[in-house]
C-alpha positions as CSV (number, residue, x, y, z in Angstrom):
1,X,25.3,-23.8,9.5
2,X,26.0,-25.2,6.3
3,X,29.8,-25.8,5.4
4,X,30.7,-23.2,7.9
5,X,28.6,-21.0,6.9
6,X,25.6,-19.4,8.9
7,X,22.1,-19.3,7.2
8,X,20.8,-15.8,6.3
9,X,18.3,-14.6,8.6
10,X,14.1,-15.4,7.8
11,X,14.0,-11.9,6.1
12,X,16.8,-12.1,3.8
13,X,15.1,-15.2,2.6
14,X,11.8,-13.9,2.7
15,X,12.7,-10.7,0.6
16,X,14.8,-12.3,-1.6
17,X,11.7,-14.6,-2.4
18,X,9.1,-11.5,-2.8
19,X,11.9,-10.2,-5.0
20,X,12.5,-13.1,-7.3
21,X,8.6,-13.3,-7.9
22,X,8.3,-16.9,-5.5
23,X,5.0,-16.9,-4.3
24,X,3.3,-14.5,-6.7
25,X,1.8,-16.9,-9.1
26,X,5.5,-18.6,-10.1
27,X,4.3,-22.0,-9.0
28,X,1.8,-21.7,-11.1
29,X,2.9,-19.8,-14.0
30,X,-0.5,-17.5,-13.6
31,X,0.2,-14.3,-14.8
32,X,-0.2,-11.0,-12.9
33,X,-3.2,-8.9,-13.5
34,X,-2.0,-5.5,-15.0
35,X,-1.9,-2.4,-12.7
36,X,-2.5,0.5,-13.9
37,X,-0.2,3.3,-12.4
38,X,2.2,0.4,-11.4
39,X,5.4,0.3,-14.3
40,X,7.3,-2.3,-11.8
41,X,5.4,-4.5,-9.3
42,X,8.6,-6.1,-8.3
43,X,9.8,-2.8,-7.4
44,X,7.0,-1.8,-5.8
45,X,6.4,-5.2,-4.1
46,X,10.0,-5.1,-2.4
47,X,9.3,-0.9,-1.2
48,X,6.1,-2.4,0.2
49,X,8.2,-5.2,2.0
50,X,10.9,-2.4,3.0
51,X,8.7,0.3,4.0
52,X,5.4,-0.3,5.2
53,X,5.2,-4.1,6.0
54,X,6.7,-3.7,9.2
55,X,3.7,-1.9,10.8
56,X,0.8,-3.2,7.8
57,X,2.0,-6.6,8.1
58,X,2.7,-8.9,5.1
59,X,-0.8,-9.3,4.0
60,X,-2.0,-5.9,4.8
61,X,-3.7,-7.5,7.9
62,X,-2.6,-4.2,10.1
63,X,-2.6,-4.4,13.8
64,X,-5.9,-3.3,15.3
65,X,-4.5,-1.5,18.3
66,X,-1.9,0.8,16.3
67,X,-1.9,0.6,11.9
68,X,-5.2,0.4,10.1
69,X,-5.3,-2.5,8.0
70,X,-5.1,-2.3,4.1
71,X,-6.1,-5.8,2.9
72,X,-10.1,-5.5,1.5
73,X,-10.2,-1.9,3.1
74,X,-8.2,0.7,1.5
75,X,-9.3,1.5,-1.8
76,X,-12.9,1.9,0.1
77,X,-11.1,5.8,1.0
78,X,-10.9,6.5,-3.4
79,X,-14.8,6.5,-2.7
80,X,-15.5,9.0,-0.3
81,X,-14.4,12.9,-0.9
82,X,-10.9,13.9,0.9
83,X,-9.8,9.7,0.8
84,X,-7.5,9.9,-2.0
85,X,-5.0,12.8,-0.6
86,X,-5.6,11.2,2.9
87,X,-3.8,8.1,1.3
88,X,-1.0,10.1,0.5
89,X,-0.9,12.2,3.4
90,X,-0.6,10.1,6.1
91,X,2.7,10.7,7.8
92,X,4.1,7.3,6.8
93,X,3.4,7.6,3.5
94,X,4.0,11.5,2.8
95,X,7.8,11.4,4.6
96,X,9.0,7.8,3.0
97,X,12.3,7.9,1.6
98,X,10.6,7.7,-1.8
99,X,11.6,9.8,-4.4
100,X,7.8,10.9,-5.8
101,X,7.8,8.5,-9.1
102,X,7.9,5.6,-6.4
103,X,5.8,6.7,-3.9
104,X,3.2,6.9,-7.0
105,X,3.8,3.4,-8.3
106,X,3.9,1.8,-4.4
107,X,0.7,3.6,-3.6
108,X,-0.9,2.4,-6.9
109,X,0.4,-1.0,-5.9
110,X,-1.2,-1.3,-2.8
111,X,-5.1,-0.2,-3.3
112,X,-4.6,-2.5,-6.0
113,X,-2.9,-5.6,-4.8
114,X,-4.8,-5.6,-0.8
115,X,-7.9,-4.0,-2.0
116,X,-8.6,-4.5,-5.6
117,X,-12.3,-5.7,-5.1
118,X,-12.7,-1.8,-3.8
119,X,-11.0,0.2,-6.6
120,X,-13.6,2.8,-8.1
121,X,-14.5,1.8,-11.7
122,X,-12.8,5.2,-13.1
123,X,-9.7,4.7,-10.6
124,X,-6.8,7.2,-12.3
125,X,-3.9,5.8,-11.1
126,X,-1.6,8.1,-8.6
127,X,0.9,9.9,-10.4
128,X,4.2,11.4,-9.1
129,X,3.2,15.1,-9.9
130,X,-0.4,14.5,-7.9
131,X,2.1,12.6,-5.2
132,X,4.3,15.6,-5.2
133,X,1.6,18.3,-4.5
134,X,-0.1,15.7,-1.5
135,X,3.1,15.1,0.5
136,X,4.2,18.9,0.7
137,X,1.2,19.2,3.5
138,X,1.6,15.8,5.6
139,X,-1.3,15.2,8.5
140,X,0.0,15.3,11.5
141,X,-1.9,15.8,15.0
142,X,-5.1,15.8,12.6
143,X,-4.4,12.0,11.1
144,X,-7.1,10.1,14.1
145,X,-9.9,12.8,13.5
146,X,-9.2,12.8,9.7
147,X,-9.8,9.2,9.6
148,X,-12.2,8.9,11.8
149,X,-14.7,11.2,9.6
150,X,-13.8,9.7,6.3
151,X,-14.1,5.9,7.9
152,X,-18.1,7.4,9.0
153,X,-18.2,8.5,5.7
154,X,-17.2,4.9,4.1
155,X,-19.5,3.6,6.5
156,X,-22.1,5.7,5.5
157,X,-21.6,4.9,1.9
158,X,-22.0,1.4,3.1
159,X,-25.2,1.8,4.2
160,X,-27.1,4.2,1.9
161,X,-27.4,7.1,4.5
């Protein structure tokens, strides 16, 4: 307590951080590589902390047992045929409460800021019509096998066979 009052919780403080740009390059002053597809990293940054961190974790680290992790791994799907709409697809990203514009820009924002070392040299940026189209036919019972071929086919591309 300070003066009577009670501290805000971790994640107040937390978010509010992620929101006012501490810890992205402020102590520093280093300026942001540009992301293409991304009009507002801030924006996106905060629907990342609101909407997928919970289950992806703050660094994109997942959680072996139940969320695939994103950090040096995702943008590895834009190389392999059927990756790119499986991105969008997935159930968690296909039914956020994202209007399409969004969705776009927070998908953009994540290949990009967890997996930027993976981005395909002619990566075209998501856009909201191309989001539109993908999240009118969400995987559902199909998600596990759908993964597991395109991570065999990563893999696959990995190794030259």
């Amino acid at each position: 307590m300070i003066a009577g009052r009670l501290l805000p919780p971790l994640s107040a403080i937390a978010l509010f951080a992620a929101a006012s740009g501490a810890g992205v390059g402020a102590e520093t002053g280093a300026v942001p590589a540009p992301m293409p597809g991304v009009a507002n990293p801030r924006q996106a940054r905060i629907d990342y902390i609101l909407k997928c961190q919970g289950c992806h974790q703050p660094e994109g680290g997942g959680d072996i047992a139940h969320t695939p992790p994103l950090n040096g791994e995702v943008a590895r799907f834009l190389h392999v045929p059927g990756g790119r709409e499986f991105l969008a697809r997935v159930p968690g990203v296909a039914s956020v409460d994202l209007n399409d514009e969004r969705l776009a820009q927070l998908l953009n924002w994540t290949v990009q800021h967890f997996d930027r070392g993976n981005l395909p040299a002619d990566f075209a940026p998501y856009s909201a019509a191309e989001i539109s189209q993908l999240r009118r036919r969400p995987l559902r019972l199909e998600r596990e096998a759908t993964r597991a071929s395109l991570v065999a086919a990563i893999g696959e591309r990995a190794t030259g066979y």
